[in-house]
ZAKOL-725206 format. One record per residue (C-alpha): residue in one letter; x, z, y. Coordinates in steps of 0.001 Angstrom, whole numbers, plus 500000, padded with zeros to 6 digits. Last residue first. Example, Ala and Ser with C-alpha at 12.3 -4.5 7.8 and 13.67 -1.06 7.14 Angstrom:
% residues 2
S513670507140498940A512300507800495500
***
This chain:
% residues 963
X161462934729287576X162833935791284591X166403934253284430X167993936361282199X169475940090282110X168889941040285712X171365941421288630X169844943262291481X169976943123295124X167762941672297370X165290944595297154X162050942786297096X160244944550294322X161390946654291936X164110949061292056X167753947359291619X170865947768289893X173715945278289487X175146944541293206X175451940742292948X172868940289295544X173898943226297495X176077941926300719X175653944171303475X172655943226306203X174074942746309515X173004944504312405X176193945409314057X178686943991311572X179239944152307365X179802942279304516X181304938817306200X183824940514308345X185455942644305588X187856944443307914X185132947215308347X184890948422304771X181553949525303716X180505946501302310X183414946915299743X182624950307299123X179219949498297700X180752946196295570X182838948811293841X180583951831293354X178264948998291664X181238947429289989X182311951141288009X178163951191287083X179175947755285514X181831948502283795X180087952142281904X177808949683280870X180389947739279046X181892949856277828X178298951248276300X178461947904275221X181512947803273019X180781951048271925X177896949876270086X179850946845268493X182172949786267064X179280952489266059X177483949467264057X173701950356263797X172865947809265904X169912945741267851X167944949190268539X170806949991270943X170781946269272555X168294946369275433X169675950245275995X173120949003276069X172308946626278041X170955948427281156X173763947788283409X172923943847282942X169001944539284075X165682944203282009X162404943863284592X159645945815283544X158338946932287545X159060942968288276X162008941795290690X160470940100293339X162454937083295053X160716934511293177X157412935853294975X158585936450298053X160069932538298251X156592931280297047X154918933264299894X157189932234302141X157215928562301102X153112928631301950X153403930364305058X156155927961306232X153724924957304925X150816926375306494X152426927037309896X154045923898309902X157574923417309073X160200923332311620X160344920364314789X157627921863316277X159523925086316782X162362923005318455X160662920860320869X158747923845322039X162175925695322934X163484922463324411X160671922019326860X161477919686329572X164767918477327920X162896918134324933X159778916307326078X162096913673328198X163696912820325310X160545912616322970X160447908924323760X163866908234323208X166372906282324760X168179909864325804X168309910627321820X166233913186319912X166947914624316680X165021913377314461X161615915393313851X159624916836310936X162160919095309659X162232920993305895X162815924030304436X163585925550307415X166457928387307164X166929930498310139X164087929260312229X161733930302309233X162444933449308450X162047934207304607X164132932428304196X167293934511303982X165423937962302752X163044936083301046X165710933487299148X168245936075298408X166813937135294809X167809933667293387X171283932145294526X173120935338293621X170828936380290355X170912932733288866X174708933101288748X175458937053288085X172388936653284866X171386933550282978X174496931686284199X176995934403283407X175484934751279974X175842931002279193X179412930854280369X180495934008278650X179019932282275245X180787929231275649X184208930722276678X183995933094274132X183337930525271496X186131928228272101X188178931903272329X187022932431268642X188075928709267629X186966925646266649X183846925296268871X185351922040271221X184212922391275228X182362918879276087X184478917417278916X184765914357276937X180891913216278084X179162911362274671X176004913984274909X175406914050278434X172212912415278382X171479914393275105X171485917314277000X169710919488274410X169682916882271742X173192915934271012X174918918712272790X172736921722272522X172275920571268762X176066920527268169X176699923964269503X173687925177266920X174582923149264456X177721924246264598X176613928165264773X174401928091261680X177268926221259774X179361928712259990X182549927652258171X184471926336261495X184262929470263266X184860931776260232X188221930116259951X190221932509262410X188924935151260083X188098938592262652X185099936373263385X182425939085263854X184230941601266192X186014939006267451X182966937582269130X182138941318270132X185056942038271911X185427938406273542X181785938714274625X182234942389276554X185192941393278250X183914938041279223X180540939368280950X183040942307282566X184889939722283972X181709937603285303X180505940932287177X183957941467288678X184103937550289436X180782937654291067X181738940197293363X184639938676294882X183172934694294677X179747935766296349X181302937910298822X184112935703299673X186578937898302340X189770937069300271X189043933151301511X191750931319299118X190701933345295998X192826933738293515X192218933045289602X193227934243286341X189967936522285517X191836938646288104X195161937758289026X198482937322287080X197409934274285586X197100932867288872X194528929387289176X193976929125292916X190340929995294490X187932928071296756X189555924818295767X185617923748294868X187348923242291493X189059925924291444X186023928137292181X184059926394290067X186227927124286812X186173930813287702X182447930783288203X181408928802284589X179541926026285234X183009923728285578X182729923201281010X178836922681281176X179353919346283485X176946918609286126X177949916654289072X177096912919289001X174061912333286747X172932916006287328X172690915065290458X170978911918290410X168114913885288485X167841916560291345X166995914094293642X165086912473291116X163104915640290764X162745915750294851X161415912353295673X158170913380296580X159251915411299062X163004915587299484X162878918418302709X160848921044301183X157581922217301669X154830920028299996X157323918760297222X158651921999296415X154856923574296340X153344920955293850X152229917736294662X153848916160291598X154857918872289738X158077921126290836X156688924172291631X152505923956290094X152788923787286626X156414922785285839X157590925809287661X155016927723284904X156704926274282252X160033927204283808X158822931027284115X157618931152280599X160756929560278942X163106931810281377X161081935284280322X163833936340278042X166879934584277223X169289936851278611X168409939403276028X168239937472273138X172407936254273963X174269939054271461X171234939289268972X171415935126268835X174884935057268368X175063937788265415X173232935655263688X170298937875262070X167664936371263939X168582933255262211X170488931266264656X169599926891264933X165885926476266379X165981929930268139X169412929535269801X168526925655270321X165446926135272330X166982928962274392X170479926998275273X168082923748275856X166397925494278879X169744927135280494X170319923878281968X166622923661284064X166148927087284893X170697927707286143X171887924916287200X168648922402287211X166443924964289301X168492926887291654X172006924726292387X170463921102292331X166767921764293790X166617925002295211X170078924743296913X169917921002297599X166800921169299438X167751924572301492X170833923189302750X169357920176303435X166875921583305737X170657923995306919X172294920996307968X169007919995309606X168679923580311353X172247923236312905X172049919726314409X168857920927316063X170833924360317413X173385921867318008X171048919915320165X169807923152321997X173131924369322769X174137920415324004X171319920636326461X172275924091328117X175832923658329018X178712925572326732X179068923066323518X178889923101320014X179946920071318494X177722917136317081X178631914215315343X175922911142314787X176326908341312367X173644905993311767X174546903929315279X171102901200315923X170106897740315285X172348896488312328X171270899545310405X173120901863307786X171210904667306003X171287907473308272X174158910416308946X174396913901310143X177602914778310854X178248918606312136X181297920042314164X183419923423314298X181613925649311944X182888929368312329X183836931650309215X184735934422310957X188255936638309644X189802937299312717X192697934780311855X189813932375311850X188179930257308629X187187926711310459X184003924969309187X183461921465308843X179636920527308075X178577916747306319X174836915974306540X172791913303305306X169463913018307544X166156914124307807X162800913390309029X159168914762307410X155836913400307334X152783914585304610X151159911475303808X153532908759305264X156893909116303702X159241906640305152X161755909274306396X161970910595303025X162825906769300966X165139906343303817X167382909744303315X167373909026299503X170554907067298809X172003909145301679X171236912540300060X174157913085297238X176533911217298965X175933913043302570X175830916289301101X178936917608301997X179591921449303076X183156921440303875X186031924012305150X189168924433307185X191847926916307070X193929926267304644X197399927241306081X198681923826306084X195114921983306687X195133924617309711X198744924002310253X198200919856310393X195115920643312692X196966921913315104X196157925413315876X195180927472319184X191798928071318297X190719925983320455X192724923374319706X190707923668315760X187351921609318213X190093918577319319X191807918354315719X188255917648314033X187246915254316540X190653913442316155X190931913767312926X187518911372312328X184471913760311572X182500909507311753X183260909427307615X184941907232306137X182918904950303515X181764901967305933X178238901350305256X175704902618302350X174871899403300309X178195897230300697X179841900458301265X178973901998297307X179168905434297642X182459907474297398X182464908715300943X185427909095302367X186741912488304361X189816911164306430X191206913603305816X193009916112303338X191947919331301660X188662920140303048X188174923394300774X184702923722299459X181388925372300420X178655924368298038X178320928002295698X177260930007298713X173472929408299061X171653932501299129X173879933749301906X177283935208301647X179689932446301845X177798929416303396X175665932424304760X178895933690307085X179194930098308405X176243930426310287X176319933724311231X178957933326312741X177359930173314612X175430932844316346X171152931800316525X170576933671313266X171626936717314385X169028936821317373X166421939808315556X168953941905314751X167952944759312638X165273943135310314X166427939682311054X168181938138307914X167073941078305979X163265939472305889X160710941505307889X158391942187305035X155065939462304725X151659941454305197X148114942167303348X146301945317302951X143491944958300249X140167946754300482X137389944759298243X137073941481297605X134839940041301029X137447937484302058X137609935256299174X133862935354298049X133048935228301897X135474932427302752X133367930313299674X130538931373301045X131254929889304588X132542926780303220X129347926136301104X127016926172303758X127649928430307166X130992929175308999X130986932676311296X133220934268308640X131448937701309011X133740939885306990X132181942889305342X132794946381306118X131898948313303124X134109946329301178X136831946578303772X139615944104304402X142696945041306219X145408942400307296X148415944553308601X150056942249311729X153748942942312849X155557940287309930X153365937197310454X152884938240314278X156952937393314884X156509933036313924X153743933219315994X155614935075319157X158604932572318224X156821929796320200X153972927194319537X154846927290315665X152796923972314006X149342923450313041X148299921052311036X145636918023311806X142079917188311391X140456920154313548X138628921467310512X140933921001307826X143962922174309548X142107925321310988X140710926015307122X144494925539306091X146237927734308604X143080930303308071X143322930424303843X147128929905303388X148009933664303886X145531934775301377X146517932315298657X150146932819299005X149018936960298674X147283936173295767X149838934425294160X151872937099294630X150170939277293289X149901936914289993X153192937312289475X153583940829289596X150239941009287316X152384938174284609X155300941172284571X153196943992283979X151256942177281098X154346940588279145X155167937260280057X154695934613277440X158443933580274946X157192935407272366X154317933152271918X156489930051272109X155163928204274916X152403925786276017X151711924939279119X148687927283281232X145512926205281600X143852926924285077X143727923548286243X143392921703282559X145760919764280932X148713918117282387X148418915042280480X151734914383279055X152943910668280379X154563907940277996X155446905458280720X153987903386279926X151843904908277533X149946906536279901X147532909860279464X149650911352276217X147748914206274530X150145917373274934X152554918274272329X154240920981274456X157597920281273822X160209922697275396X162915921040278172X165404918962278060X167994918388280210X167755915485282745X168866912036283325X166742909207285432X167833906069284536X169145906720280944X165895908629279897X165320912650280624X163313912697283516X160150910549283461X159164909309286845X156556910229289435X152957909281289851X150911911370292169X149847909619294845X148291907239293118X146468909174290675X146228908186287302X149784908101286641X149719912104286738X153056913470287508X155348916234286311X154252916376282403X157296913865281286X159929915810281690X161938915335278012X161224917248274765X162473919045272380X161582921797269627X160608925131269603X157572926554267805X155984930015267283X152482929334267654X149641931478268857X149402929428271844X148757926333269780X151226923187269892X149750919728270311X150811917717267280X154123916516265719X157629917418266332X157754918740262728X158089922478263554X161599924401264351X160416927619264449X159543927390260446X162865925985259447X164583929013260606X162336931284259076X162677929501255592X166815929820255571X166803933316256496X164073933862253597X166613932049251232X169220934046252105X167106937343251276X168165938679248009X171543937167248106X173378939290251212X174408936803254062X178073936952254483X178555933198254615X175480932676256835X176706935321259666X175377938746259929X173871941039262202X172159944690260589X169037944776262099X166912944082259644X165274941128258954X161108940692259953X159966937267258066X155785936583259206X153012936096257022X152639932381256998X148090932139257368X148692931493261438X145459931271263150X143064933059260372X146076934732259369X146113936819262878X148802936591264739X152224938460264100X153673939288268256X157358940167268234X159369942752269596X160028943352265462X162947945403264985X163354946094261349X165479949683261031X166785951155258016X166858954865257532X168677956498254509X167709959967253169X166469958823249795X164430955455251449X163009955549255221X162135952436256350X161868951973260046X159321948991261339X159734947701265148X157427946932267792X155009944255266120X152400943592268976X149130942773267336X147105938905267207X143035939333267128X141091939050263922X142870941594261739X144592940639258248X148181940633260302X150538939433257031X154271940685257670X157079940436255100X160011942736255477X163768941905254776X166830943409253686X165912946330251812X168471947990250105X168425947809245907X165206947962243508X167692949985241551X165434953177241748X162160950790240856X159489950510243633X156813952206245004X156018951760248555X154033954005251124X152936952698254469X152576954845257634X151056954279260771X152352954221265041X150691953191267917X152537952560271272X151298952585274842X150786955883274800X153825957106274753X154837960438273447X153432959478270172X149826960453267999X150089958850264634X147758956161264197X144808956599261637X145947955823258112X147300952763256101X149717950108256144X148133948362253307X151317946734250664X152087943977249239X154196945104246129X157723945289246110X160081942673245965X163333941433244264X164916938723246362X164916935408244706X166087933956240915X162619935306239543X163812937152236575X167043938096237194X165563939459241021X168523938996243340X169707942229245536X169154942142249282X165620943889248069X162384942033249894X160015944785251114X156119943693251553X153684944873254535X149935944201254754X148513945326258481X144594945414259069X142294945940255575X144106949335254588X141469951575254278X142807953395257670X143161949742259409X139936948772258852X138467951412260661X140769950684263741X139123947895263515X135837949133264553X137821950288267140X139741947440268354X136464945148268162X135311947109270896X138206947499272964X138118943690272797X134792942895273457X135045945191276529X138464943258277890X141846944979277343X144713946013279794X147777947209278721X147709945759275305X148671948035272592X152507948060270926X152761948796267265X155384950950265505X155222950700261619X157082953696259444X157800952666256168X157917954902253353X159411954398249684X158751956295246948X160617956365244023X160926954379240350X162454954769236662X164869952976234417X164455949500235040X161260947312233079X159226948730236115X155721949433236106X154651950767239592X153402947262240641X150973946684237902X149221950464238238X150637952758235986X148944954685232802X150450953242229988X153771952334231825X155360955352231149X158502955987232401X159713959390233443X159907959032237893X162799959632240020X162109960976242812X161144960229246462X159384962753247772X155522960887248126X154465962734245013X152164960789242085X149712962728240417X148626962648236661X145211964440236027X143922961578233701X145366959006236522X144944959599239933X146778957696242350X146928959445245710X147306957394248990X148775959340252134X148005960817255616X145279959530256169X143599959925252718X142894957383249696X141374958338246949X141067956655243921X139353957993241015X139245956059237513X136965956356234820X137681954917231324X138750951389229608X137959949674232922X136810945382233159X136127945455236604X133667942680237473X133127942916241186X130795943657243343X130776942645247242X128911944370250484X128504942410253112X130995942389255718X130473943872259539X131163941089261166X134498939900262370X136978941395260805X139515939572258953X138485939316255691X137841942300253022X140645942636250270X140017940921247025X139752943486244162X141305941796241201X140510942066237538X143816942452235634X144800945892234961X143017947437237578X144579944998240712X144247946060244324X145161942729245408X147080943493248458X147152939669250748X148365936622249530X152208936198248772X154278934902251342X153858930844251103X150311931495250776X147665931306248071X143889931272248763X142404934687248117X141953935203252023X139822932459252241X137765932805249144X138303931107246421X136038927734245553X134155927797242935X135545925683239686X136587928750237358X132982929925237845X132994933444239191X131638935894236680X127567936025235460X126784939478234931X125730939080230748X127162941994229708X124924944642231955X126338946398234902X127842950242234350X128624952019237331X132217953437238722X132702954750242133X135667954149244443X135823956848247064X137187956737250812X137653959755252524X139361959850256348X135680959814257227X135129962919256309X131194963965256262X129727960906256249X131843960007252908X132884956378252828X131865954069249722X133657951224247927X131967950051244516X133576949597241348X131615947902238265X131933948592234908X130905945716231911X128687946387229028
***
């Protein structure tokens, strides 16, 4: 006679569960040896799910739910009756009247009446409790909230959440971390303050010596993936904290339970014995086999180069590979795609609404994915007539005069549900403007960008001119002219004569009226260059060629002449074409006092700035900061355990910039994609930015003091601050960034020595060499044999390093980020691209101009739908999101990161630097001598001020690059 155990719920308490014993007869037939197990009883590389073992016969835990499960028996070979109950607030063993306390205590052995896991060959056991945080979902669908509650069932008899400790001490037996049983994490949720968090309980018993945990295992049983907040272990009076921030899918998806360490940092050589191996098993986990299409639940990064821009099976949209030796690039996170061309190996891009692939940790979080999407709306919105109008009449529809350009920040769009918009269009077209136009009451309309919201005409002064190439969104091109001619270093049987046509006798005529020669202005370093004519010319004919969506350019070179009053003025503008026997490719303009040379340098003016804008989102925007900071990400994961002390120091300024470059990929910088619709290169922007990376990017000048000097913006000085002085006092972008990027250094060069007080302890970690020597090799593998490449030897090696990484994911990309709204936001002051040459007295839009200069202007900037269109993209990368992480707030971010009291302090110092460089920067815009920060209806400088509300503030310097 055998005894079975069966599982029943009282209706009247439904925190009660009961096992009941009843006899079966002998001959119940058991599980043939050859059947197949079960799902969940198949073994795993963490141990397989609680087996709530009576001395031997196992009691298989429930699947995943799903569907309500069928009711099981199994053969439970029992001496004498046993009672379980399990409660909500605990789970009581009974045995012959014999209780077990949750205090932890030491307990008289006697394994006669134990359970498996509480017998011990030490001296005694205790109780151990974890405490499991888990985020909810902001939003859920129906099904969802449905399944959550049934599953919230499953939860409180232990079927959801199966934890496991893992001592730091070695198990003689095993030769691994001791560990304690798998265990249910049991119980309703505990009510908290907020409501977006869930919190249960899980008790442990383990031997007294079972030593500190180090390490928790993590198997989700549920059908749907859970937010893992953090786990805190409470053992004898010490706390231990396991921050998770994680997401642990379901087994079904992903049947590894997942490694959580604790929080405690620590490098390879110091990592405790019980759990070394675990490190080493996480890390080679995230790092895949480079095979296969990765899953969204996945948690894989590896390599790979641009490849998904283009579609080869379009005409129109084919575009090169970046990342092979003709076009270079940094790499960026494999997908695994299906290939659609072998040659050249192109991803397929999937389908429309699909998102790419990456790491599941990586994804936006709900607030910040709604912030985006609002603004995708409002792109959508503000698209719909300009691109219905085009469609219909057959052409677009440029600016007529500045009163069109004006209605796009005066006019509030209302739409009513009860008031319904008649479109007047039948068919198809007219329900498809009903289902957009008809959603429900929604007030749409662009902000007055900074640029003009007090002074409407600023934009027209040449001050303000030259104050953007210092304060503006794009201040990191200016340079010192330091000797003349200027020569071009492309190759003159291709591109011409090399010197340039701003000769020393133009330049010297314009600096005479200043009152200077032009030998004491080169003296006194006074004059200034934006160049881009070697980094466009090779292009400039490929964009003028361009049939399906036209626009004109040329390569521009700008002198600019820093007064005694303190203006940065620009004193004449080249804009050059590719050589031609037939016609002059180098024009100079000057500004001048009769009407028709104002209006041609106003021209002249808005070109230099078209290439401005090109270069700036192109070169400085995506590839210095998105595109570079890529491989940095891929390799911290791939290389630092989550207990490297590196990767706690730089998680923070890695979050968000996988997600937001994957999405760039999507539908920025593809092939027909927003950059190439709206901005000056076309279709020939990635290889624009490809060629520069060839001949400008070096990690070791990304740093801002190294730019400076070599820009010859700023002298090296020891005794100045971070050891360099500027050569224009009045540079916003240079003066604040240089308090932000000392504080950066401050903070890294505590904490690096911190953890390397043993000048060897650089060398010996192999974690952090491979990780420096897999940015190299594979990260920017183009670059990978370049002698600039900073050595890791030493602690002040690795401060450098880190300091520039940080500084790029946070002061850098924040200054040439969060200024594009309130700077371009305004068409006329900074088109995106031109669809007209300037025109010449032999021309046949000569006589236009001079009739109608103001017309010939406007219709030289973007269309209305293309302006629209870059506004709406340049609002939305402007927007800081309601969850966004700044640098002030670190030593929240990293709080739960450390228990250390020293490496604590050293970001509360931190902290306590930054607020001192708000009340800084603030009292620098207030001071009147400071020409470039303040003036009658000029907007202050704030992009490198440190705190911002959300929205479009243009100010703020967040922790990464998240949008």
């Amino acid at each position: 006679m055998t005894t079975l155990l069966s599982v029943y719920i009282s209706r009247s308490n439904r925190n009660l569960i009961c096992l009941k014993l009843t006899k079966t007869p002998p001959f119940l037939p058991s599980r043939s040896s050859s059947t197949r197990p079960t799902r969940h009883e198949q073994s795993l590389d963490v141990p397989s799910p609680v087996k709530t073992n009576f001395h031997g016969a196992g009691l298989v835990r429930s699947p995943a739910f799903a569907a309500l499960p069928q009711r099981r028996t199994h053969r439970v070979p029992l001496p004498r009756q046993i009672r379980a109950v399990i409660s909500r607030e605990e789970k009581a063993v009974d045995q012959e009247g014999e209780k077990s306390s949750k205090k932890p205590q030491l307990v008289k052995q006697n394994t006669s009446g134990l359970f498996p896991w509480q017998r011990s060959k030490y001296s005694g056991s205790k109780t151990v409790t974890a405490m499991v945080k888990i985020r909810k979902k902001m939003k859920e669908k129906l099904l969802e909230r449905f399944e959550h509650q049934l599953e919230l069932l499953m939860k409180a008899i232990g079927q959801g959440l199966l934890i496991q400790l893992v001592s730091e001490d070695i198990d003689p037996q095993t030769g691994t971390g001791r560990r304690s049983s798998e265990t249910p994490v049991l119980g309703l949720p505990k009510a908290l303050n907020n409501p977006r968090f869930l919190e249960f309980t899980a008790d442990f018993t383990v031997p007294t010596d079972f030593g500190k945990p180090g390490a928790i295992l993590v198997t989700n049983l549920l059908s749907s993936e859970i937010c893992l907040s953090e786990i805190i272990i409470r053992d004898s009076g010490d706390t231990i904290l396991f921050p998770g921030n994680t997401w642990i899918h379901s087994r079904n998806d992903n049947p590894r339970g997942r490694i959580i360490f604790r929080s405690q940092p620590c490098l390879p050589s110091q990592t405790p014995a019980g759990i070394k191996e675990l490190r080493e098993k996480d890390l080679v986990s995230v790092r895949g086999n480079g095979k296969g299409e990765r899953k969204p639940h996945e948690r894989i990064y590896d390599y790979d180069v641009y490849n998904d821009l283009g579609d080869p099976r379009k005409k129109d949209r084919v575009r090169p590979v970046l990342g092979v030796p003709e076009t270079p690039y940094p790499r960026r996170c494999r997908t695994g795609r299906p290939l659609i061309s072998k040659d050249p190996p192109c991803e397929s891009r999937g389908k429309e609404k699909e998102e790419f692939y990456v790491p599941r940790d990586e994804v936006f979080e709900e607030i910040k994915r709604d912030t985006f999407t609002a603004g995708r709306f409002k792109a959508l919105f503000h698209n719909l007539v300009p691109s219905i109008a085009a469609a219909l009449s057959n052409l677009d529809i440029p600016f007529t005069c500045f009163s069109d350009i004006d209605r796009l920040y005066k006019c509030d769009i209302v739409l009513r549900p009860s008031e319904p918009k008649d479109t007047g269009l039948g068919g198809f077209l007219g329900g498809f403007m009903d289902g957009i136009l008809n959603v429900g009451e929604t007030l749409l309309k662009y902000d007055t960008p900074a640029v003009i919201k007090w002074d409407r005409f600023a934009w027209l002064r040449d001050n303000e001119f030259g104050r953007q190439a210092l304060a503006g969104v794009n201040p990191v091109n200016i340079e010192l002219l330091k000797e003349l001619p200027i020569r071009s270093k492309l190759d003159p049987a291709i591109y011409g004569s090399p010197e340039s046509a701003l000769t020393e006798e133009v330049i010297a005529r314009e600096v005479a009226h200043y009152g200077m020669t032009i030998e004491k202005a080169l003296e006194e370093k006074r004059l200034f260059l934006v160049d881009y004519h070697d980094m466009l010319l090779p292009f400039v004919e490929k964009i003028n060629s361009i049939k399906e969506d036209p626009r004109k350019t040329y390569a521009s070179r700008t002198i600019f002449f820093y007064s005694k009053a303190g203006a940065l003025r620009p004193l004449a503008i080249e804009l050059s074409l590719p050589p031609s026997a037939e016609s002059e490719n180098k024009f100079v303009y000057t500004h001048g006092h009769d009407a028709t040379t104002h209006w041609i340098w106003k021209l002249a003016k808005a070109h230099v700035c078209s290439n401005d804008a090109g270069v700036h989102q192109l070169v400085n925007h995506w590839l210095r900061t998105h595109a570079s900071m890529e491989p940095y990400i891929i390799a911290t994961n791939r290389q630092l355990s989550t207990m490297h002390p590196v990767y706690k120091l730089l998680h923070p300024h890695m979050r968000y910039t996988l997600e937001i470059n994957a999405r760039a990929r999507k539908s920025l910088i593809n092939g027909g994609g927003i950059i190439e619709s709206c901005f000056t290169p076309g279709k020939y922007a990635m290889e624009l930015s490809s060629a520069a990376y060839n001949s400008m990017w070096r990690f070791d000048m990304e740093g801002l003091p190294a730019d400076l000097v070599r820009r010859g913006m700023a002298e090296e000085d020891s005794s100045a601050e971070c050891g360099v002085k500027l050569v224009i006092e009045d540079y916003p972008y240079a003066a604040d960034g240089l308090l932000v990027w000392k504080a950066i250094k401050n903070l890294v060069e505590s904490y690096v020595k911190h953890f390397y007080a043993d000048p060897k302890s650089i060398t010996s970690d192999f974690e952090l060499q491979a990780w420096w020597d897999e940015i190299k090799n594979k990260g920017h593998y183009d670059k990978k044999d370049e002698p600039w490449w900073p050595k890791l030897n030493t602690t002040q090696d690795l401060s450098q390093i880190l300091t520039n990484m940080i500084w790029i994911a946070s002061g850098q990309h924040a200054a040439i980020n969060f200024g594009q709204y309130p700077f371009g936001g305004y068409v006329p002051n900074r088109p995106t691209l031109l669809r007209k040459l300037i025109p010449h007295e032999n021309d046949p839009d000569y006589e236009m101009f001079m009739r109608n200069p103001q017309y010939s202007f406007l219709s030289s900037l973007p269309t209305q739908l293309q302006a629209t269109k870059v506004m709406a993209v340049q609002e939305t990368l402007s927007t800081h999101s309601p969850d966004e992480e700044y640098l002030i707030d670190l030593r929240e971010v990293q709080r739960r990161w450390f228990q250390d009291e020293e490496v604590v302090k050293y970001f509360n110092k931190f902290s306590e630097e930054v607020e001192e460089i708000e009340k800084k920067i603030n009292e620098r815009n207030k001071d009147k001598k400071l020409k470039n920060r303040t003036g009658a209806g000029m907007p202050p400088y704030e992009l490198l001020l440190p705190t911002s509300p959300h929205g479009v503030t243009g100010r703020g310097v967040p922790n990464s690059i998240s949008i």
